[in-house]
C-alpha positions in Angstrom: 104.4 15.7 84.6 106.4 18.7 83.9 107.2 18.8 80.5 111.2 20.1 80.1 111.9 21.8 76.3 115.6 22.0 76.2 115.9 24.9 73.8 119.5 26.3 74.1 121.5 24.6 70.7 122.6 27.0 68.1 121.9 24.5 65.2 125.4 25.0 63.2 124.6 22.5 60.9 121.7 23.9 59.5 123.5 27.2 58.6 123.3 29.8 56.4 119.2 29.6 57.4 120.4 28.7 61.5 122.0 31.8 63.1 123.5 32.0 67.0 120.9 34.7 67.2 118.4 32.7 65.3 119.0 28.9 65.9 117.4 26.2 63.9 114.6 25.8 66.3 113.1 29.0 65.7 113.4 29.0 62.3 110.0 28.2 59.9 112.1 25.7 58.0 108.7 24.1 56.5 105.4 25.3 57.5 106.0 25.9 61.1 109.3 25.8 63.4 110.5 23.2 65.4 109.9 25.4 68.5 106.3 26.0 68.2 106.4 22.0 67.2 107.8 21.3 70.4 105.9 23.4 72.6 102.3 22.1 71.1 103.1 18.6 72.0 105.0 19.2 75.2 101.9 21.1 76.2 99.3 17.5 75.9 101.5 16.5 78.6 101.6 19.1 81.1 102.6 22.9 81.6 105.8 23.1 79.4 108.9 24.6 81.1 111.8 25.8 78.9 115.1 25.6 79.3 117.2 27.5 77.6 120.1 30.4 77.7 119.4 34.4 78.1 120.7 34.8 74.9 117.3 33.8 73.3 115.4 35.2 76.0 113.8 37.6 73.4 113.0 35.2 70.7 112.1 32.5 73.6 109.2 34.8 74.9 108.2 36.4 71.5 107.6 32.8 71.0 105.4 31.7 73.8 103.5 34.9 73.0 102.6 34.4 70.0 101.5 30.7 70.6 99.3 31.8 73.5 101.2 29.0 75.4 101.1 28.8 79.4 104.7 27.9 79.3 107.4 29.2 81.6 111.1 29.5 80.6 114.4 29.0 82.9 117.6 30.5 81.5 121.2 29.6 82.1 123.5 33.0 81.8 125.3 31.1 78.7 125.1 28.3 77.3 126.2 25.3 78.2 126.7 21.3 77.5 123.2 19.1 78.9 124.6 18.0 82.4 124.9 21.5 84.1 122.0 22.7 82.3 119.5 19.6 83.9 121.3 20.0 87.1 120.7 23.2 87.3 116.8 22.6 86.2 116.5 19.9 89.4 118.6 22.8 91.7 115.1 25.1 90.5 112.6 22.7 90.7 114.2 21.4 94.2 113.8 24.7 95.7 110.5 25.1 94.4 109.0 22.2 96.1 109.0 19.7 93.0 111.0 16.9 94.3 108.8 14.6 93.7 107.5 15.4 90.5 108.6 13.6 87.1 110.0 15.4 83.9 110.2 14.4 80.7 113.4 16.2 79.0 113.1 17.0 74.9 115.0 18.4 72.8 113.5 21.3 70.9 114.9 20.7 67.7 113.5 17.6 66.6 110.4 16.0 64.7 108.3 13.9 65.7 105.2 12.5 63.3 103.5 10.0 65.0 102.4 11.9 67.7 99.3 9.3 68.9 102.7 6.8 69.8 104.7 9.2 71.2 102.2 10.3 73.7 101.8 6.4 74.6 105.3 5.8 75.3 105.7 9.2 77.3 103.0 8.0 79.3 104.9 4.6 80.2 107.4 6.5 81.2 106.2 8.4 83.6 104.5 5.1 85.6 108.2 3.8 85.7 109.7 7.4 86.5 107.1 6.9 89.9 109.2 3.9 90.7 112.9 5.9 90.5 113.6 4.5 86.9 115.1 6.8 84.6 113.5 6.0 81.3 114.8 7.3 77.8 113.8 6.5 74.5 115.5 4.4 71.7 114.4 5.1 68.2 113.9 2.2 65.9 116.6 2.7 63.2 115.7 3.3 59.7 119.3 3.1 58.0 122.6 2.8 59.0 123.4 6.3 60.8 126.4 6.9 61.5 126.0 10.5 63.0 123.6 9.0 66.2 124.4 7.6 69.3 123.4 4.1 70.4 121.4 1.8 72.8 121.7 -1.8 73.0 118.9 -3.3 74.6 117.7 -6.9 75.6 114.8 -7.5 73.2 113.7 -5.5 69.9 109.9 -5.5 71.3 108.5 -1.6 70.9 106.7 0.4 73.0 107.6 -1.2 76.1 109.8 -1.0 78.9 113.5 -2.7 78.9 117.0 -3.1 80.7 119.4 -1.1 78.6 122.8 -3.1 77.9 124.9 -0.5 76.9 125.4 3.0 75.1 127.6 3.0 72.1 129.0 6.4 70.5 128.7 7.0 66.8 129.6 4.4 65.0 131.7 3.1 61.8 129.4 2.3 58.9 129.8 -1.5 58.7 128.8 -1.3 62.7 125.7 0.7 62.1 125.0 -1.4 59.6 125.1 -5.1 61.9 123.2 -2.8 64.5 120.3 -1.9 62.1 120.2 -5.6 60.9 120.4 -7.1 64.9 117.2 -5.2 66.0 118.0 -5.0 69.2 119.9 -1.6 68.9 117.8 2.0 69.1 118.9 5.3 68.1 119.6 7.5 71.2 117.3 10.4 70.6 118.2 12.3 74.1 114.8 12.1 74.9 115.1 11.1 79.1 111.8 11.2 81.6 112.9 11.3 85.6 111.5 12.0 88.8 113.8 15.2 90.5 114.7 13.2 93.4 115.9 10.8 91.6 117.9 12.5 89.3 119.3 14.6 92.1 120.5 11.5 93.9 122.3 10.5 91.0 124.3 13.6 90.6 124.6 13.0 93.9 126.3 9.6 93.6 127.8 10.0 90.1 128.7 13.3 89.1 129.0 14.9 92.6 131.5 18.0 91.4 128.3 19.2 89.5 125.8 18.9 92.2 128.1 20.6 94.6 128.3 23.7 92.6 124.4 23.2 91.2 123.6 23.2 95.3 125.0 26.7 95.8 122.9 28.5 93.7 120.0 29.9 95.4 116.6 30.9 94.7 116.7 34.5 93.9 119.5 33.4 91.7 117.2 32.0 89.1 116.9 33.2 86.1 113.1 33.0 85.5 110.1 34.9 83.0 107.0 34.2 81.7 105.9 35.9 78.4 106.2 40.0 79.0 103.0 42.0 78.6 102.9 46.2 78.3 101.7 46.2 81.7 104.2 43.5 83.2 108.0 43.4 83.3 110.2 40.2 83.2 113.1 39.9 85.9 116.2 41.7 85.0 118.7 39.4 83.4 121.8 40.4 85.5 123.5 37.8 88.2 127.0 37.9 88.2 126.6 35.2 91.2 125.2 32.9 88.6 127.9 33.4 85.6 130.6 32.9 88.4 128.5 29.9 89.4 127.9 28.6 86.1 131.8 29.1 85.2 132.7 26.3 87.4 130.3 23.5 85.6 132.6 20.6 83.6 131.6 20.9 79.8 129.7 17.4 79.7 126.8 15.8 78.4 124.3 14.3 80.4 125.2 10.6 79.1 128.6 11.0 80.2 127.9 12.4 83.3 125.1 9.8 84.3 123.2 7.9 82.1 126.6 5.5 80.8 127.3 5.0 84.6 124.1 3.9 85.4 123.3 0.3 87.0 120.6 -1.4 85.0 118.4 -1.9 87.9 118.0 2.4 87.6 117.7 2.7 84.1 115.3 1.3 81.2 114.5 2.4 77.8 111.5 1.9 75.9 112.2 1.2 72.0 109.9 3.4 69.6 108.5 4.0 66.2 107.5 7.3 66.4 108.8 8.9 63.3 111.3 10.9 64.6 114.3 13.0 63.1 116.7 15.3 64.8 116.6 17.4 62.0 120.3 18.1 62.4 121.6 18.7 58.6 120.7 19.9 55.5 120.8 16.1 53.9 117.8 15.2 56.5 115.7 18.3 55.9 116.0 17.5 51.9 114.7 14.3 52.4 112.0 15.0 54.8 110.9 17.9 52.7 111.5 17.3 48.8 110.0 20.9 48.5 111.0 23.5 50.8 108.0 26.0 52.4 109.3 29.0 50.3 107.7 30.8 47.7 110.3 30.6 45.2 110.1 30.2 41.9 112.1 27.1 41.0 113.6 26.3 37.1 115.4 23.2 36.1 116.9 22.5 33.0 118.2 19.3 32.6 118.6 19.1 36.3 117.4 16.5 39.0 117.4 15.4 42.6 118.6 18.7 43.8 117.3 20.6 46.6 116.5 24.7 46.9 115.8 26.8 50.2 115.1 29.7 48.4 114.5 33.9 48.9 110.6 34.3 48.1 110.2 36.2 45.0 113.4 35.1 43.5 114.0 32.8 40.2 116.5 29.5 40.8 117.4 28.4 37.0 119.3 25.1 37.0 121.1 23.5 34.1 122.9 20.3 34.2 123.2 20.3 38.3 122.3 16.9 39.8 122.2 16.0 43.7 122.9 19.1 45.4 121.5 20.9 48.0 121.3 25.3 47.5 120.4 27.3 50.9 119.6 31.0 50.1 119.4 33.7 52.2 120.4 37.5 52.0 124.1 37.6 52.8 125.0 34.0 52.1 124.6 31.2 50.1 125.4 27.2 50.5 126.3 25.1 47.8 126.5 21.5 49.0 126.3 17.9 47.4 124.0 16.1 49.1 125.3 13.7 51.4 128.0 15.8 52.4 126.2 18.5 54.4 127.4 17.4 57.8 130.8 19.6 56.6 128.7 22.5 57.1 130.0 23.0 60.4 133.3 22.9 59.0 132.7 25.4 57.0 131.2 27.8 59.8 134.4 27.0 61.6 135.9 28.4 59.4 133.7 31.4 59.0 134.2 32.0 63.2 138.1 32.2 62.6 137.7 35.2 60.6 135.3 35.9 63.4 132.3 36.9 60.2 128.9 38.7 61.5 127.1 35.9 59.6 128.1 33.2 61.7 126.0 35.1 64.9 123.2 36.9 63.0 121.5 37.4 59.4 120.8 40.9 58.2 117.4 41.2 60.1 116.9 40.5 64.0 113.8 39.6 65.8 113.5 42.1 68.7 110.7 42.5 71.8 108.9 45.3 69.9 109.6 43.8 66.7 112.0 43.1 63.9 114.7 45.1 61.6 115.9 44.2 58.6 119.8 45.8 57.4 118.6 46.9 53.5 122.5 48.3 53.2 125.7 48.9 55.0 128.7 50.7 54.3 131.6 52.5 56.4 129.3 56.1 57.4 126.1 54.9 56.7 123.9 52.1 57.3 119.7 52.0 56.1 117.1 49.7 58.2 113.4 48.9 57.5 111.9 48.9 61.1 108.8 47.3 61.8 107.0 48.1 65.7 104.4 45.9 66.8 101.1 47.3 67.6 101.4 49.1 71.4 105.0 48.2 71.8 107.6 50.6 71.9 111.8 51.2 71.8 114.1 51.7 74.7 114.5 55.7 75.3 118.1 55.9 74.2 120.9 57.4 72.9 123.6 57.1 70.6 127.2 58.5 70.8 128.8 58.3 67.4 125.6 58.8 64.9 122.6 60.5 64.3 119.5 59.0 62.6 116.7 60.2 59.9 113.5 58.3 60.2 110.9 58.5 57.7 107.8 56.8 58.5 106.1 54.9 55.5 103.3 53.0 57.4 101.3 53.3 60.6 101.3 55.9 63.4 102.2 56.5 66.7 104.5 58.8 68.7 108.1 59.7 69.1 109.7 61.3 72.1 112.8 63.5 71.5 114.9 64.8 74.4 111.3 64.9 76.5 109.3 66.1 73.9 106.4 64.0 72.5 105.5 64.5 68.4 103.1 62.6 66.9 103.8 60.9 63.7 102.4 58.7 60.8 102.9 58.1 56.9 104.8 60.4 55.7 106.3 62.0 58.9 110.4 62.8 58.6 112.6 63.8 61.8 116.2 63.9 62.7 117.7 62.3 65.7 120.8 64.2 66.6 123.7 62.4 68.2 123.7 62.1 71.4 120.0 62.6 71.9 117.7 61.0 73.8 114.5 59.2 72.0 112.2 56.4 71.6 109.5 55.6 69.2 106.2 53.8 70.0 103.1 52.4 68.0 99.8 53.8 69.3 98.0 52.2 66.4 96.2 48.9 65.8 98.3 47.6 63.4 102.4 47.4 62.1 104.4 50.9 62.3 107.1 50.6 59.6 109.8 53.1 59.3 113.1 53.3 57.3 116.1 54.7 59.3 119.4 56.0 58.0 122.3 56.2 60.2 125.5 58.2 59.6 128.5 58.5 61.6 131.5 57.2 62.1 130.5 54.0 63.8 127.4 52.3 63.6 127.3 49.7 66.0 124.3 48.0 67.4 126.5 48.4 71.0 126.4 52.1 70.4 123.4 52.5 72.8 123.0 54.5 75.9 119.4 52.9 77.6 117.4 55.1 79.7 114.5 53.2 80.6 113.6 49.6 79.0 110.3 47.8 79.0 111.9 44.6 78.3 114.6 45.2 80.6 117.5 45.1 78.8 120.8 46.9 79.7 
């Protein structure tokens, strides 16, 4: 069993907290992220592989770092809708001798709290994945959705095997509501377990445009990396063959493209009970967690049944609010009655028209050698806390349209300035000229935190010449 995490969504929905560059799976919503969720139980099944786009290469790898995981990721050059992406996983695994192996596909960004069931069910899957079933799982229904998929099935018995009816799209209220009461229809949770060959034949048969294109993409093609180390490199992310390859791929879903066209006698669906939420608004986080992980200090005054993802060290006084939901962070702040939160993406539309910084990133950014957070911005200057992990170290680099003053307030280590190497710790103050070529690494055993000021007359993060790169980025 290879265990598949699809890990590519950018998690509009659960914005101002869900970024592009920080999408809701990597995001410590409560006490841990549904990433690190993911991987921990993909990993009783087998040696995870995730699949997800270069964009979150970085944070993707940080990640499997700092779990200690054995898992491997695949990226796609950009993102894309679930058929190309799986076709693209069979292309890998096809030229890598795993035809014959079975996968389980999940989705990174859901929860799952009975695990003990889950594992069950997987398991059954698999033994009718040997046979050249595709299995998925139906969820039994706890109200009336009407933001999920369907699957009508021939009997309501859980936890076993059955022949799947039909798929219905998101329904109208009064139908989710004669579906919940029926008990034969499941939730579709996009949870699917296959063996290669059998999925390949499919694509073959069914959606044979995308196989086509999937089947000229060839090994050295692949975009693959296991966690980087000091001592090892990750391929170079650059293959225009793939982008021009991946260009052609129909923007389609993986139930469109196969599962709705499948003949019973290829498909079944095991019904479940396994607690299981898609976490995919603000509503279902509120009522999973009636208090967020934050260390906020929360005060209601004549105020009830309202939900706060708060700033740590900050005071939220309520008076006479009721049923709301209040997201926090740095540069932006959702107001939201509850119920209502699935018109978040409406409201990051909006935000993309006026093409807003927020809608891609927050004010800090998770890099390989660490994280920086933005403390304040303005047209000729811009200020940054920089924090470098222990023996990691910047790109040597340049800049063409600002210098830099770093002051280092904790730690030590060493800079290098046009060649020359000066060591530094607290205290230590140097100037980076424009146009000068420098790096900054931490020799020590523990965080190196500096503050930078930029001036000049643009201050880009794409103002950056790279000389050499341990992380191999351009």
């Amino acid at each position: 069993m290879i265990p598949v995490i699809l890990s590519g969504g950018s998690g509009t929905r659960l914005w101002p907290v869900s970024r592009v560059k920080m999408p809701k799976q990597f995001c410590d919503l409560f006490d841990n992220s549904l990433q690190n969720l993911s991987l921990e139980r993909a990993e009783k099944l087998g040696t995870p592989l995730i699949l997800t786009n270069q964009e979150l290469k970085s944070l993707t790898e940080q990640n499997i770092k700092k779990m200690n995981s054995k898992a491997q990721a695949l990226y796609e050059p950009m993102a894309q809708n679930t058929a190309p992406a799986i076709a693209y996983l069979c292309r890998y695994l096809e030229l890598n001798g795993k035809n014959q192996e079975v996968i389980s596909i999940f989705p990174s960004d859901h929860l799952i709290e009975n695990e003990t069931t889950f594992l069950s069910v997987i398991e059954q899957a698999t033994e009718e994945a040997k046979k050249g079933f595709v299995v998925t799982l139906g969820i039994k229904p706890t109200f009336p959705s009407t933001g999920y998929g369907y699957i009508q099935l021939e009997s309501q018995k859980l936890n076993a095997p059955h022949k799947v009816l039909r798929f219905l799209e998101k329904p109208a209220l009064s139908a989710a509501t004669h579906f919940v009461k029926s008990g034969t229809y499941f939730w579709n949770a996009g949870i699917f377990v296959f063996k290669v060959a059998t999925m390949i034949e499919l694509f073959k048969n069914l959606a044979p445009n995308i196989w086509k294109t999937a089947e000229t993409i060839v090994n050295s093609d692949f975009l693959v990396s296991q966690p980087y180390t000091t001592e090892t490199n990750t391929k170079k992310i650059d293959n225009k063959n793939l982008k021009n390859i991946y260009n052609q791929f129909p923007n389609i879903s993986i139930d469109y493209a196969i599962m709705e066209k499948l003949s019973p006698d290829k498909l079944k669906c095991i019904p479940c009970d396994i607690g299981w939420s898609d976490v995919g608004s603000w509503d279902a986080v509120s009522s999973l967690f009636k208090s967020p992980h934050t260390d906020f200090l929360p005060v209601e005054v004549m105020s009830s049944n309202n939900y706060i993802h708060g700033l740590k060290q900050k005071i939220y006084a309520t008076i006479g609010i009721h049923n709301l939901i209040i997201v926090d962070t740095a540069d932006a702040l959702l107001i939201s009655q509850k119920g209502l939160t699935q018109e978040v993406k409406t409201a990051v539309d909006l935000l993309k028209k006026e093409n807003h910084k927020a809608v891609r990133e927050h004010i800090f950014e998770d890099r390989p050698w660490g994280r920086y957070e933005v403390l304040r911005e303005e047209n000729s200057f811009k200020s940054k806390v920089i924090h470098v992990l222990s023996q990691q170290q910047l790109s040597y680099q340049s800049h063409n349209h600002r210098e830099e003053h770093w002051i280092i307030t904790q730690g030590s280590g060493e800079i290098t300035l046009n060649e020359e190497i000066i060591p530094i710790n607290r205290g230590s103050y140097i100037k980076i000229p424009q146009q000068a070529k420098h790096r900054i690494k931490n020799t020590g055993t523990g965080i190196l935190e500096f503050v930078e000021v930029q001036l000049g007359d643009y201050l880009g993060e794409d103002d950056i010449i790279r000389y050499q790169d341990e992380y191999q980025r351009e």
